[in-house]
C-alpha positions in Angstrom: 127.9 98.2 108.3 125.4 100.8 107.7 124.2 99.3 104.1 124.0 95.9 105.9 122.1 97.5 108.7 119.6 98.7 106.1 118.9 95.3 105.3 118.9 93.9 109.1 118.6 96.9 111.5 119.9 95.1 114.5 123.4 95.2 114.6 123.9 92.2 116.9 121.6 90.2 114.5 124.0 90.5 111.8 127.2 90.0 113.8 125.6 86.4 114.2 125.8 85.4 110.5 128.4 88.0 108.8 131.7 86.1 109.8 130.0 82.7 108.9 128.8 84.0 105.4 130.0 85.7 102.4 129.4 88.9 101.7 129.2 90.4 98.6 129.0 93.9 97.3 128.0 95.4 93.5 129.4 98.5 92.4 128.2 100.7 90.1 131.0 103.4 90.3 130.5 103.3 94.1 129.0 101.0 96.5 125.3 100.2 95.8 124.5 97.0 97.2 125.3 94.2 99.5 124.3 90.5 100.0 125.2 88.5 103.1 124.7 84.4 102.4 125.6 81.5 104.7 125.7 78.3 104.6 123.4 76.6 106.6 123.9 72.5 105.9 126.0 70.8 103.2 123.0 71.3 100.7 121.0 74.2 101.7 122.2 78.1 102.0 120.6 81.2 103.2 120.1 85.0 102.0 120.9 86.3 105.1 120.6 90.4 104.2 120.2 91.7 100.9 120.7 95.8 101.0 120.7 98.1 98.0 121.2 102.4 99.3 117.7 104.0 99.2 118.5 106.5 96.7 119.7 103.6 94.4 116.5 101.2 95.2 114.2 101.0 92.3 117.1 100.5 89.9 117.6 97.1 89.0 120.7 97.2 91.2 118.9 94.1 94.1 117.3 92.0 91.8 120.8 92.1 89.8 122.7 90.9 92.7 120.0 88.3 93.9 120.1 86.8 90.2 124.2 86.5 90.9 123.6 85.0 93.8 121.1 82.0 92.3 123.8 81.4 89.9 126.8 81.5 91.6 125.1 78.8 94.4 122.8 76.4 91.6 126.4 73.9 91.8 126.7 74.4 96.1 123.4 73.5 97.1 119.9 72.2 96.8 118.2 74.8 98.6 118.8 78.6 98.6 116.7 79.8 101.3 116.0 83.9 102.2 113.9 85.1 104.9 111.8 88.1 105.5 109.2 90.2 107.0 105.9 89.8 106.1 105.8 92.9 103.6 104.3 92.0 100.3 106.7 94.2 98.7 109.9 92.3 99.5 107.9 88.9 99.1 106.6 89.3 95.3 110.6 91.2 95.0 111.9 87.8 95.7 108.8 85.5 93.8 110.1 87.8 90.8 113.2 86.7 91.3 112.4 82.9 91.3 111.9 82.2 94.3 108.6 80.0 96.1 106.6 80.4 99.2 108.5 77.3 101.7 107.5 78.0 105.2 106.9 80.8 108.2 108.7 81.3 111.6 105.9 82.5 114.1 107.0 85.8 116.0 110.6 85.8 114.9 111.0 89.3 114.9 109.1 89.6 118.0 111.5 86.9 119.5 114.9 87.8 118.1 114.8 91.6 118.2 115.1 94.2 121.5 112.8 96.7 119.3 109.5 96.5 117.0 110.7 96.2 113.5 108.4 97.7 110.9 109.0 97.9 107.1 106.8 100.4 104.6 104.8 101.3 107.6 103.7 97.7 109.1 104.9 96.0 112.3 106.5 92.5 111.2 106.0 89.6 113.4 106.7 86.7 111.7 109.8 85.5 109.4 108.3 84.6 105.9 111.0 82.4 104.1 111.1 81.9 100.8 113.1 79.0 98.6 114.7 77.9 95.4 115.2 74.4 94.9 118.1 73.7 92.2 117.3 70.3 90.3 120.3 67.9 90.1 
């Protein structure tokens, strides 16, 4: 739970996806990272929390485990969905990773959490989701 809670810091948030997703965890020796992805409709599944340990961030270790995940789902689904803040950061992390711009959830954060949320220093607001659309 706390390497999830890195990735989602509100506990209750998580417990409303983890027992409807899989979870998956790289190891590298030890634990390193974590990915949490539901299914959301017969064609379309969701990055719910993607968490890599902040000492280990920086080293390949997330964009390793997202690349997994766009394989392992490219036969499941249509649409592979993930959702963030608004941090630049973690949007070009994921455009890197192949994923496009799709759509934005107005106050999401503001509605869905009992605390502000902020990420490298900025407030977030609003749920930024990002997709990949897997040609059939």
């Amino acid at each position: 739970m706390d390497l999830l809670l890195l990735g989602d810091e509100q506990e209750n948030m998580i417990y409303k996806y983890l027992f409807r997703g899989e979870l998956f965890a790289l190891y590298d020796g030890d634990l390193k990272t974590v990915c949490v992805v539901t299914e959301e409709n017969e064609s379309v599944y969701e990055i719910k929390n993607l968490a890599t340990y902040e000492i280990y961030q920086g080293k390949g270790y997330g964009h390793y485990m997202v690349k997994k995940i766009i394989e392992k789902y490219k036969n499941k689904c249509k649409i592979l969905y993930v959702g963030t803040g608004e941090d630049e950061r973690t949007i070009n992390f994921y455009k890197k990773c192949g994923f496009e711009y799709s759509h934005i959830v107005k106050d999401f954060f503001i509605n869905n959490y009992d605390h502000k949320i902020f990420e490298n220093g900025k407030e977030l607001k609003d749920m930024v989701y990002l997709k990949i659309e897997y040609q059939k």
